[in-house]
C-alpha positions as CSV (number, residue, x, y, z in Angstrom):
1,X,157.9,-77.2,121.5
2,X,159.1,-73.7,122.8
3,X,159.4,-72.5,119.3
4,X,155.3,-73.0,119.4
5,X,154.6,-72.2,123.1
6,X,156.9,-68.9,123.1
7,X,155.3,-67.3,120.1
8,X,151.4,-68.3,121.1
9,X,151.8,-66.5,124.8
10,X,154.1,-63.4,122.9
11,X,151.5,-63.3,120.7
12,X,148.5,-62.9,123.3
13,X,150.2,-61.0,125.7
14,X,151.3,-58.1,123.1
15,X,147.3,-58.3,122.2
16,X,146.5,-58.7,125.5
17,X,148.2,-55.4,126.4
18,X,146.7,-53.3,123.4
19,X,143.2,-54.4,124.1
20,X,141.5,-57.4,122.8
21,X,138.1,-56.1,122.5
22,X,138.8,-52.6,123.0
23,X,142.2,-50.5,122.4
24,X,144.2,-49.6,125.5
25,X,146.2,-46.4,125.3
26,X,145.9,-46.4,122.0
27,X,143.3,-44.5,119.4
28,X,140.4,-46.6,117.6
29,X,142.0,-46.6,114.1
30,X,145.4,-46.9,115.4
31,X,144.4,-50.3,117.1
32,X,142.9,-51.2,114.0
33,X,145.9,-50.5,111.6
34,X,147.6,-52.7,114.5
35,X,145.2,-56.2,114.0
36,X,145.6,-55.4,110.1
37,X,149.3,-54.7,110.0
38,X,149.5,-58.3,112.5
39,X,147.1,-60.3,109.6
40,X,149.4,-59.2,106.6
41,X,152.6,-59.5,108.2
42,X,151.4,-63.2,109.4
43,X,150.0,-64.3,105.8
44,X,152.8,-63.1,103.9
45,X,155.5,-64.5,106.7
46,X,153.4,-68.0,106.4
47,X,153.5,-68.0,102.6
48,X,157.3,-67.4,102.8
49,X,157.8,-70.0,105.2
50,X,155.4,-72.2,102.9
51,X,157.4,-71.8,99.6
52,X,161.2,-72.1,101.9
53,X,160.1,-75.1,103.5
54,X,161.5,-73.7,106.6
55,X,160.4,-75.8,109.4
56,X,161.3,-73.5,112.5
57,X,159.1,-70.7,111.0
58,X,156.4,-72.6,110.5
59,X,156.5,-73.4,114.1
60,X,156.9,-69.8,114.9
61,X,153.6,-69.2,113.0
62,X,152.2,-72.1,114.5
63,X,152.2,-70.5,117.8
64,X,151.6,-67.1,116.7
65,X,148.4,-68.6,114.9
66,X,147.1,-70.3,118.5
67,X,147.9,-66.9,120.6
68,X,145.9,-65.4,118.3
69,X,142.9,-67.6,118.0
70,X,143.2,-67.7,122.0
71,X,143.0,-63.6,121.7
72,X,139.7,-64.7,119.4
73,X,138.4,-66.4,121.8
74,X,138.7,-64.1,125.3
75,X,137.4,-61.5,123.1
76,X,134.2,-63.7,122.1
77,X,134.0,-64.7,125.3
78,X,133.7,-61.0,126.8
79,X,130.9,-59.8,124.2
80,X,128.9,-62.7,125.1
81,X,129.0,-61.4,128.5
82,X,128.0,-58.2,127.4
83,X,125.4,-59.8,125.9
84,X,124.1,-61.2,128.8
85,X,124.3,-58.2,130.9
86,X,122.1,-56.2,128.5
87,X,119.6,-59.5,128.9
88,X,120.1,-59.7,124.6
89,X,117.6,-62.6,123.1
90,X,120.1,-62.3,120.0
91,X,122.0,-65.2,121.8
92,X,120.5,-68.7,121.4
């Protein structure tokens, strides 16, 4: 279980503290190169894992998979309060 739970709240806090929805002390492409550096590092990590059959990193991406999609979801969650701010009818 800690092999999910350490990885998801690693995972979210290292986002957390580059900017979810908006790079912290960091430049625009640099934060970028970041999130895409994190995607192919996870997909080719996952289709190792896949073709070993190694259990424990699968876990390991497991967790990294839900920090991340938590990450998704706080940064969702802030640009639909944007949204509402501006008083947008783009949100139904």
């Amino acid at each position: 279980m800690l092999t999910v739970l350490i990885p998801a709240l690693a995972i979210f806090l290292f986002l957390a503290s580059i900017g979810i929805s908006r790079p912290r002390r960091i430049k625009l492409s640099a934060w970028c190169w970041v999130y895409i550096l994190i995607a192919i590092t996870f997909d080719l990590l996952t289709a190792i894992a896949v073709i070993l059959r190694n259990n424990l990193l699968i876990e390991v991406l497991l967790g990294i998979a839900a920090g991340s999609a938590t990450s998704l979801a706080v940064h969702v969650w802030k640009e639909l309060q944007e949204f509402s701010k501006e008083g947008s009818s783009n949100i139904h």
